[in-house]
Structure formats: structure tokens, C-alpha cells
N, C-alpha and C positions, 0 to 999 in steps of 0.2 A: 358447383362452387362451394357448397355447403361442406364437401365432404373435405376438397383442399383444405378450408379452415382446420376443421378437425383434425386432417392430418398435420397441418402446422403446430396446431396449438400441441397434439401430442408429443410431435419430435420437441418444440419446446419444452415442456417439460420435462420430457425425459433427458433432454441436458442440463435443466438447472440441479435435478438432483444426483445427479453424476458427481463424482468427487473428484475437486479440480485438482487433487495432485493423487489421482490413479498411477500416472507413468512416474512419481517421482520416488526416488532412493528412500531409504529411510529416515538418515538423517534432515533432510528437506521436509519429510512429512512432518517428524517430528519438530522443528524449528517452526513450520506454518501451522502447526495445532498450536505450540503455545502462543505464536503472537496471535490468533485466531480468540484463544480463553480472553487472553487480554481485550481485542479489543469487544469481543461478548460480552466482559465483567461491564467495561467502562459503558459499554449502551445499556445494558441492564441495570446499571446506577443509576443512569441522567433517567429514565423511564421513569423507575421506581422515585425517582429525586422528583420529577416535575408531577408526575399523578399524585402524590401524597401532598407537593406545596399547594396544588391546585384544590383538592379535595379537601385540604384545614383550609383553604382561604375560603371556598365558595360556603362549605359546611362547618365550621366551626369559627369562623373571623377572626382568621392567625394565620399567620403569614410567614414561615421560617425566612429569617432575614439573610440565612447564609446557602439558601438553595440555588438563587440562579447564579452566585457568583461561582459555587460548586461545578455547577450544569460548562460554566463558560472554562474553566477552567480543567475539565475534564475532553473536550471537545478537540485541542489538538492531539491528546494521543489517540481519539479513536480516529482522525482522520488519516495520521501516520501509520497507524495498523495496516488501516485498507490501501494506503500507497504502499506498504512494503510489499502485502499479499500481492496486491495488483502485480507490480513489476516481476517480483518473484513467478508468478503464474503464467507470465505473456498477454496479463489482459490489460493493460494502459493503451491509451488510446494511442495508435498512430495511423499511418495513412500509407494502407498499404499499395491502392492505389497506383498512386504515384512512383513506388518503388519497384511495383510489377512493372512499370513503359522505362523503367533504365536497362538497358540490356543486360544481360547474363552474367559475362565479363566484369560488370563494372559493382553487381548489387554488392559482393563480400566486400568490397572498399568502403561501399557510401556505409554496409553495415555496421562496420567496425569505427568508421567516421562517426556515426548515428551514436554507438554505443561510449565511446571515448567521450564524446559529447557531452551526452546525458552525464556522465559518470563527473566530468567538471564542471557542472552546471550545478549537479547535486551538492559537490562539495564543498564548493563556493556559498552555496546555501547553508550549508553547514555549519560552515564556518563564520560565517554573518550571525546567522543563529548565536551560536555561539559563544561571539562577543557579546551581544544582546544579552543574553544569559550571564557575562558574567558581569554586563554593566548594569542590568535591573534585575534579575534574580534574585537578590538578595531583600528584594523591596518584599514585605510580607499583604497578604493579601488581607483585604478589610476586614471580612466575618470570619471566613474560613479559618486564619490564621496560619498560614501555608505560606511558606515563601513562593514568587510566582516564575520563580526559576522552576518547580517543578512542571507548572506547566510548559513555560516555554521550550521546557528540556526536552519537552516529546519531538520539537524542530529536528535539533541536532540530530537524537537517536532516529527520525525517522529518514531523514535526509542519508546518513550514512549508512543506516540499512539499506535502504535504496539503490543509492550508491554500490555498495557491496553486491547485492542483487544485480545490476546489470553486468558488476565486471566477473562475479561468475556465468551469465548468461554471451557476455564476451567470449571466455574463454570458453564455454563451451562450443558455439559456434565457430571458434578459431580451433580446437581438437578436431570437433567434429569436419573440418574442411579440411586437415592437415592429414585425416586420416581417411578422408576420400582423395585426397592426392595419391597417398603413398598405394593405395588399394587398384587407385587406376594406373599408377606406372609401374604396381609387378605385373596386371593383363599387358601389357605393351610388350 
């Protein structure tokens, strides 16, 4: 039993450091390292932002007044990073499950159902954003002094990146079965 563990935990590992976009183009690589630095810069702020307020509070009895507004206001672009990647990458959750017991026939529909979907669901989000953005955005933020459009701007950008990622993941799926048609009707 000992040794399955170990074989477990190896092949785990040896896919977390595998590099999630091995099979992709160059441009893709290059688009998912920068939004990658990005959202690296912004958790390596909130870190460095929350150890240094914590470390003058406890040690020195000072308190930067403008750090956790900083920390909260930094928090949705790194989470729209990791929705872009994710999507971009094929790792968001879904259930595949379920899509494996629809028959054969039927999965490239619910797919591109699934994908058209997401993609107006995104937008719509977006777009909500959006307005949001441009009806409080302009409100500037207490310490920081930042208007707080920038934060909620990461909504929009990350929503339509998103967006954009699955309808090239669309259209990849729809080449790629356009050109397993035409492949199987010249054997025919």
C-alpha cells in the first residue's frame, strides 16, 4: 500500500511541475506568461503589503492605514488572472461525468451549447461590471486615493478575457471536428 502512495504522490508531482501550456502555440504562451507576471506581481504585493502591516503593528505599534484597503482592492485582478488562465488552460471546473453518459452524437452540440453559453453568461457579466464601473468608479478610495474603478475594472477585463478564451476554445473544437469530417469523408 506504501508503495501506491508513493507512486501517487510521484506522478503528482511530476504534473504539478509540468508546464500547463507545453502543447500551446507561441502566441498563447506568450499572452498566459504575461497575464501569469501579472497576476504573480499582484500576490507578491498583498504578501509583502500584509507581512510588513502586520510586522509594524505587532513590532513597532504602527499601523499603515492604507494597507488593507490596498490588499482588498488589489484581490479582484488576481482573481480574474486565475479565471483567465484557468479557462484558457481547460482547467475550470466542469463535470465531465455527466457529458461522458450523453451519447456520441449528441456531445459536439451540448459542447458548443455549453461553450456559447459560458461565453453569454461571461458577457453579460461584463457588462454589468461595467456599468458598475462606470456608475462607482469614479468614487476615489479612502487611503489609497485610487479611484475604485480600477479595482472593479479587473471585473470587466477579466470577464471578457474569459469570454474571449472560451470562444477561441469554441472555435477550436468546431475546426477541429470540421476537419475530422472532411478527413473521414475523403476515406469514404
Amino acid at each position: 500500500m506504501k508503495d501506491l502512495s508513493e507512486k501517487i504522490d510521484a506522478a503528482n508531482r511530476k504534473m504539478e511541475l509540468l508546464d500547463p501550456d507545453e502543447s500551446a502555440g507561441l502566441a498563447d504562451k506568450c499572452v498566459n506568461r504575461v497575464v501569469e507576471a501579472v497576476g504573480v506581481s499582484v500576490l507578491v504585493m498583498i504578501v509583502v503589503v500584509i507581512f510588513a502591516n502586520a510586522f509594524s503593528r505587532y513590532v513597532l505599534n504602527y499601523s499603515f492605514s492604507w494597507a488593507e484597503e490596498l490588499v482588498q482592492m488589489s484581490m479582484p485582478w488576481l482573481a480574474m488572472t486565475g479565471v483567465f488562465l484557468s479557462v484558457r488552460r481547460g482547467t475550470m471546473i466542469k463535470i465531465d461525468f455527466f457529458f461522458e453518459k450523453i451519447p456520441l452524437r449528441y456531445q459536439p452540440i451540448i459542447a458548443y451549447f455549453g461553450y456559447s453559453l459560458n461565453i453569454l453568461i461571461l458577457l453579460s457579466m461584463a457588462i454589468v461590471s461595467l456599468e458598475f464601473v462606470f456608475l462607482f468608479g469614479g468614487d476615489e478610495a479612502l487611503y489609497v486615493s485610487v479611484p475604485t474603478g480600477f479595482s472593479t475594472s479587473a471585473l470587466v477585463w477579466g470577464m471578457v478575457g474569459a469570454a474571449m478564451a472560451y470562444f477561441a476554445e469554441f472555435f477550436r473544437v468546431w475546426k477541429l471536428r470540421n476537419s475530422e469530417k472532411m478527413c473521414g469523408g475523403a476515406k469514404k
